[in-house]
C-alpha positions in Angstrom: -135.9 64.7 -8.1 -135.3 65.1 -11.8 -135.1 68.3 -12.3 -131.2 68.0 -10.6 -130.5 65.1 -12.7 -131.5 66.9 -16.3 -129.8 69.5 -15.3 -126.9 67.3 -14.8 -127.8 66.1 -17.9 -127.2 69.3 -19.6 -124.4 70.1 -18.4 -122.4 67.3 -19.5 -123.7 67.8 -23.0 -122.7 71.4 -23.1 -119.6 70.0 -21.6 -118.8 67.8 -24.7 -120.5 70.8 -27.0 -117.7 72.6 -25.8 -115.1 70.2 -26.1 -115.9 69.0 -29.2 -113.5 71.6 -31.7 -110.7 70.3 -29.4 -111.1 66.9 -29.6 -111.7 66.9 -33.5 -108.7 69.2 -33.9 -106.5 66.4 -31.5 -107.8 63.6 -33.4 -106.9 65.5 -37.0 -103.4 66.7 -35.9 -102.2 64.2 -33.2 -104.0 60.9 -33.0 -104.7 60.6 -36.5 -101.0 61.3 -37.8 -99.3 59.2 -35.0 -101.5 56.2 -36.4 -100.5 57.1 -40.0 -96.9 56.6 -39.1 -97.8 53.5 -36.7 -98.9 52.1 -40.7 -96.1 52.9 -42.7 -94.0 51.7 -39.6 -94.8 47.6 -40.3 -95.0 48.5 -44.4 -93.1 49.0 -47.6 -94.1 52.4 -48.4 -91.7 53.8 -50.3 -93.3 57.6 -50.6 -94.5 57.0 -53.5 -98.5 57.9 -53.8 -100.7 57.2 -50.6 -99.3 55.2 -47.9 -102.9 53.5 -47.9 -102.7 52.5 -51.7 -103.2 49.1 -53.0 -99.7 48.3 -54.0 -98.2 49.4 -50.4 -97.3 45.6 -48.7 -97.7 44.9 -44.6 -94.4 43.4 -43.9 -94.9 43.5 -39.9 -91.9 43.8 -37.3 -89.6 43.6 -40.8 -88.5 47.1 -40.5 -87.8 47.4 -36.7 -86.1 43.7 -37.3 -83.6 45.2 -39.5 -82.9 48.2 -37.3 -82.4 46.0 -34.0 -81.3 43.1 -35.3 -80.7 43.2 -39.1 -77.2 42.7 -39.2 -76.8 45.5 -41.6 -75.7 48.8 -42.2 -79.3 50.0 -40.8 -78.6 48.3 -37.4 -75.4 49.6 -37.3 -76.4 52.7 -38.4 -78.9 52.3 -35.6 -76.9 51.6 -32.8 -74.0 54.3 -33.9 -76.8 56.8 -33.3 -77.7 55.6 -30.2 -74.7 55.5 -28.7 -74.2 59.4 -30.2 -77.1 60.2 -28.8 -76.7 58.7 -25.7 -73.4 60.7 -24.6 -75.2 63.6 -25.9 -78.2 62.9 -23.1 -75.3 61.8 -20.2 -73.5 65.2 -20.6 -76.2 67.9 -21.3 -79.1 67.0 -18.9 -77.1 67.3 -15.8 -74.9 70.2 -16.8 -78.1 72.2 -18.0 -79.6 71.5 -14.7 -77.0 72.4 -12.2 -76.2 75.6 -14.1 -79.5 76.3 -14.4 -79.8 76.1 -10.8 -76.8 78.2 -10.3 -77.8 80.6 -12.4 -81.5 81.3 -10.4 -79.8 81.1 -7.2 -77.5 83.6 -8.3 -79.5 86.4 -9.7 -82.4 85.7 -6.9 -79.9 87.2 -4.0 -81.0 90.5 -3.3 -77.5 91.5 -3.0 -77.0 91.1 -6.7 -77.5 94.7 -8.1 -78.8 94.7 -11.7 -80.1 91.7 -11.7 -83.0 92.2 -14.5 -80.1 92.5 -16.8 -78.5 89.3 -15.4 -81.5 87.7 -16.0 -82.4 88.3 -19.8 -78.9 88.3 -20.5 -78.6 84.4 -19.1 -81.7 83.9 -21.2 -81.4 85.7 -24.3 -79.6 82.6 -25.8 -82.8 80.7 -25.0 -85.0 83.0 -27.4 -82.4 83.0 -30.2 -83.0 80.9 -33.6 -81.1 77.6 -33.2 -79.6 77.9 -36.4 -78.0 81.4 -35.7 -76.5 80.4 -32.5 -75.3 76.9 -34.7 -73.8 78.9 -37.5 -72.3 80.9 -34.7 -70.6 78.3 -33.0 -69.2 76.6 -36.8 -67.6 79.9 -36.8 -66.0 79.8 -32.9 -65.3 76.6 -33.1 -63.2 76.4 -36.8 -59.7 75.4 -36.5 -59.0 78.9 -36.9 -61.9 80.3 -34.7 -62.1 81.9 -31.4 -62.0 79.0 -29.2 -58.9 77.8 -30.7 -56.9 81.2 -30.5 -57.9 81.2 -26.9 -56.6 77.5 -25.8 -53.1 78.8 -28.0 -53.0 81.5 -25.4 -52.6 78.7 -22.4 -50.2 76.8 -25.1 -52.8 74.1 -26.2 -53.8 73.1 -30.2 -57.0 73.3 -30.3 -58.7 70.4 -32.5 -60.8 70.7 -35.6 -63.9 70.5 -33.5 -66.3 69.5 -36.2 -64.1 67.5 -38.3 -62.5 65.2 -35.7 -64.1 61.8 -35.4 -62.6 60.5 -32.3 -63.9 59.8 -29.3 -63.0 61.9 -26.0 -63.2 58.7 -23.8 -60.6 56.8 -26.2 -57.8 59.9 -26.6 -58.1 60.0 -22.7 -57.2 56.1 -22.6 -54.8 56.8 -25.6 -53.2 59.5 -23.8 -52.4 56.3 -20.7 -51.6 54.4 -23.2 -54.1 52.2 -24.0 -54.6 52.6 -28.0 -56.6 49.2 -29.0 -59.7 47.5 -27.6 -58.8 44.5 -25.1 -60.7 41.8 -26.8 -63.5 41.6 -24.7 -64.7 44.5 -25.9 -63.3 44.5 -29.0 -65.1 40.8 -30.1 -68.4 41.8 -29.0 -71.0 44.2 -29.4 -74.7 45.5 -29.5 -77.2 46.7 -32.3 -74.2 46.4 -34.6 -70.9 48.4 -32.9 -68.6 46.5 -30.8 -68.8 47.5 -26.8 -65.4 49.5 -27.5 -66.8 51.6 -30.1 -69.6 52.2 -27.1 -67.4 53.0 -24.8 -65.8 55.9 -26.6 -67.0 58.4 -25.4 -68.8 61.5 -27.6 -66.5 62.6 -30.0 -65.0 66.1 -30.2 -67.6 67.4 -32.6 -70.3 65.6 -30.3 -68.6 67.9 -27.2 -69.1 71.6 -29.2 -72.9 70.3 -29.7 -72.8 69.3 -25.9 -71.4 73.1 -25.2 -73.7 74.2 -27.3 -76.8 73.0 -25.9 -75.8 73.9 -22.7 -75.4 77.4 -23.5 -78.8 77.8 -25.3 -80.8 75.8 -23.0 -79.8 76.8 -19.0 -81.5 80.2 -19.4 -84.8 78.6 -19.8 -85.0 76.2 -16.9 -82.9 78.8 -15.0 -86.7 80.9 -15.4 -88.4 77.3 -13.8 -86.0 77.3 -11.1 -86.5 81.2 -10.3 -89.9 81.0 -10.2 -89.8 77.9 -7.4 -87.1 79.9 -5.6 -89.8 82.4 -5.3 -92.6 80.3 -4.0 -90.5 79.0 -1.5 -90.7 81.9 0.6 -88.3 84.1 3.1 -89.6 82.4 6.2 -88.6 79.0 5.1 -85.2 80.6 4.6 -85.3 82.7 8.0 -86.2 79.7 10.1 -83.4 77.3 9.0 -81.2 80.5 9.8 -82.5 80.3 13.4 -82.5 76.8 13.5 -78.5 77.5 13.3 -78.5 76.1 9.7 -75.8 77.8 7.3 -76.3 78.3 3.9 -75.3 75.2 2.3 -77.0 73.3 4.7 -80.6 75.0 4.4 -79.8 75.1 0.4 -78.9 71.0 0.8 -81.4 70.4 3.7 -84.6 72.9 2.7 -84.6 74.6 -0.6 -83.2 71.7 -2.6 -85.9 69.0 -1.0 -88.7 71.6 -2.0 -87.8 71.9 -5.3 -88.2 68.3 -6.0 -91.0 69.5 -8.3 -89.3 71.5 -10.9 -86.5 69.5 -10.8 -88.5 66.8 -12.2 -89.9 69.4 -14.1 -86.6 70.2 -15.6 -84.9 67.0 -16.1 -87.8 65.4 -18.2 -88.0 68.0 -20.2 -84.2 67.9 -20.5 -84.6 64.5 -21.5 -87.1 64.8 -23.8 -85.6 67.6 -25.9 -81.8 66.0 -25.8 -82.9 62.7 -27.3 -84.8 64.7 -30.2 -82.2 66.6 -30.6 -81.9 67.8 -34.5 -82.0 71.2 -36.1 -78.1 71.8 -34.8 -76.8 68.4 -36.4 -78.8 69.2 -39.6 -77.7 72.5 -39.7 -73.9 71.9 -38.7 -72.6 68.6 -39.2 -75.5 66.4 -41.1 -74.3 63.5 -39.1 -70.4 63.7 -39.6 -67.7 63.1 -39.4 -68.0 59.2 -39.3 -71.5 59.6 -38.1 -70.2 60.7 -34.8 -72.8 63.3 -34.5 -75.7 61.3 -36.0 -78.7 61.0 -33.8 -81.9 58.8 -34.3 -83.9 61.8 -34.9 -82.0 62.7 -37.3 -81.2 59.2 -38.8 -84.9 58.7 -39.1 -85.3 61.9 -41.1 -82.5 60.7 -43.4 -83.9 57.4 -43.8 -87.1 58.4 -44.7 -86.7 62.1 -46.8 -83.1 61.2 -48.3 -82.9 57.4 -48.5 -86.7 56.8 -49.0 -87.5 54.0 -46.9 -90.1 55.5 -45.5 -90.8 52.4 -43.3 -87.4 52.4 -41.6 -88.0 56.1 -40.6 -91.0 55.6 -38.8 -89.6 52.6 -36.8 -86.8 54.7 -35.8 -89.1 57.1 -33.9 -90.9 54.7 -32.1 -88.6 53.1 -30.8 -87.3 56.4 -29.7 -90.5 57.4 -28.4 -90.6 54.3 -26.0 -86.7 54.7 -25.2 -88.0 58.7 -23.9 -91.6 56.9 -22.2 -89.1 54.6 -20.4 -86.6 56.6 -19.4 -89.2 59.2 -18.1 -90.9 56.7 -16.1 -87.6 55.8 -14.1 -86.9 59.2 -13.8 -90.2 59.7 -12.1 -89.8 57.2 -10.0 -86.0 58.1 -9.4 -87.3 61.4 -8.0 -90.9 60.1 -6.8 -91.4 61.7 -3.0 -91.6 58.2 -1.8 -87.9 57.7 -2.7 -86.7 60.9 -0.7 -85.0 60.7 2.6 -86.9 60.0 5.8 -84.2 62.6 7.3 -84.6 65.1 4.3 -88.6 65.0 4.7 -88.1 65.5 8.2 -86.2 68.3 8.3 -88.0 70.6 5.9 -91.3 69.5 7.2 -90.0 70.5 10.7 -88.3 74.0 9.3 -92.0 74.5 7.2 -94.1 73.7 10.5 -91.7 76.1 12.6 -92.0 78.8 9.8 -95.7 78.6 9.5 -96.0 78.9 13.6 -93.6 81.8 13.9 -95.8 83.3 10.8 -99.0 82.5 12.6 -97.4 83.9 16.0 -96.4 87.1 14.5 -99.7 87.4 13.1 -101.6 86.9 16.7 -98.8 89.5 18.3 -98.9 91.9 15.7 -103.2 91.3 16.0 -102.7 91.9 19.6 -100.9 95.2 19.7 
């Protein structure tokens, strides 16, 4: 009886034997740095010699007071990239998604002829630097640039897309004429900007980011989607067709329900990437104009590397952190398969059960023969 337990035994030490390189190389690179910052989070550290040195001061919640509730320009500063940022997330994660899902459905008909080529062209944009394809689009959107020449063709001016500070929401209530906040709005506020200021909308240089990350970002989770597509199977799609089904009833009633999975898949990692969002305001606008395009990702790299408070920076991306946490738990639970339909579950579980018996019958009849 002990020879099976110290063999147990052995196993579990080889087992940690084995995992030890990863584990030291996790707590090096991961745990220990996310701690680090956790430090200079509630202190003073200025960046000057080791965060860990005598004359660096604990100053507690100090840091995340003045960013939530200061009252300053770092609140303001704060909220303002929030509120950018915020926009940014509302726009991109469901455009990216539904073309993304257009796209797979697209070149996964076997009608389509060339449809290798559709696919790495839809996804080249995916594999290409982020700073070419932002320097790109400085260049087609200028004043004088591509996409201006083109809206001049339909007899449109085009705006100065990354020079123009005003909100989208507020020229579409300008253009009804409603030009100033109502008071309500306009004597109130949160983390520093009044509710009218939240209210308007991503500005135009905010929307040529928005187009941008659309573009660059569809072909990869169009790859997710065509590789669900695929698992689904023909038979799925055959039995809804004898069930009498048409095709946007077994897309709405059977494909989309089973590809629950990668859509969650998809719209986390949407949301992770859009609220981190950084190399294309660094590269293009830095945060301008107005700080219309500033983000907290990248206000927390210019409070720490430009502005040296070191402290402030760190807060920053926590809170972001547990802003992308939270907002990923919901999301889970949004899409959980508890929250589905009782009609939707029932229909693709009937349409699976009748295309795994018509499979199984084939199989017996073509056995038999």
């Amino acid at each position: 009886m002990a020879r099976p337990r110290s063999r147990r035994g052995g196993q579990t030490r080889d087992g940690w034997v084995l995992m030890l390189p990863v584990v030291v190389l996790l707590g090096l690179f991961l745990v220990a740095p996310v701690l680090m910052a956790l430090w200079v989070s509630v202190s003073d550290w200025r960046g000057n010699g080791s965060p860990f040195g005598g004359d660096v001061g604990f100053v507690g919640l100090e840091n995340y007071r003045q960013i939530l509730a200061g009252g300053g320009l770092a609140e303001r500063d704060f909220g303002t990239s929030l509120r950018n940022n915020l926009f940014y997330v509302v726009l991109v994660v469901p455009l990216q998604t539904v073309l993304a899902l257009l796209l797979a459905v697209l070149v996964t008909r076997r009608s389509l002829r060339g449809r290798g080529f559709f696919r790495t062209a839809f996804y080249f944009p995916s594999v290409t630097s982020s700073v070419a394809i932002t320097v790109l689009w400085l260049f087609l959107f200028s004043t004088s640039g591509v996409v201006n020449k083109i809206l001049g063709w339909v007899g449109l001016n085009g705006p100065a897309w990354f020079q123009d500070p005003r909100g989208v929401l507020h020229l579409l209530l300008g253009a009804v004429g409603v030009d100033r906040a109502p008071a309500a709005l306009g004597e109130h506020g949160f983390l520093g900007i009044t509710w009218w200021d939240w209210v308007a909308g991503p500005s135009v240089a905010m929307s040529a980011f928005v187009l941008m990350a659309v573009f660059t970002t569809s072909g990869t989770f169009m790859l997710l989607f065509i590789a669900a597509l695929n698992n689904i199977g023909d038979e799925i799609e055959e039995a809804g067709l004898i069930d009498g089904a048409n095709a946007w009833q077994r897309f709405r009633h059977v494909t989309l329900p089973m590809l629950r999975p990668t859509l969650f898949t998809v719209l986390t990692l949407g949301l992770i990437g859009t609220w981190q969002v950084f190399d294309q305001i660094y590269t293009g606008t830095q945060g301008g104009p107005a700080k219309t395009t500033l983000t907290p990702a990248y206000l927390s790299f210019q409070s720490a590397f430009v502005n040296q408070r070191w402290g402030q920076g760190a807060a920053i991306a926590f809170v972001l952190f547990a802003i992308i946490v939270v907002l990923t738990l919901v999301q889970r639970w949004a899409l959980s398969e508890d929250r589905g339909s009782r009609g939707e579950r029932a229909r693709a579980a009937a349409v699976r059960a009748g295309a795994t018996a018509r499979r199984q019958g084939g199989g017996v009849t073509g056995g038999a023969a």
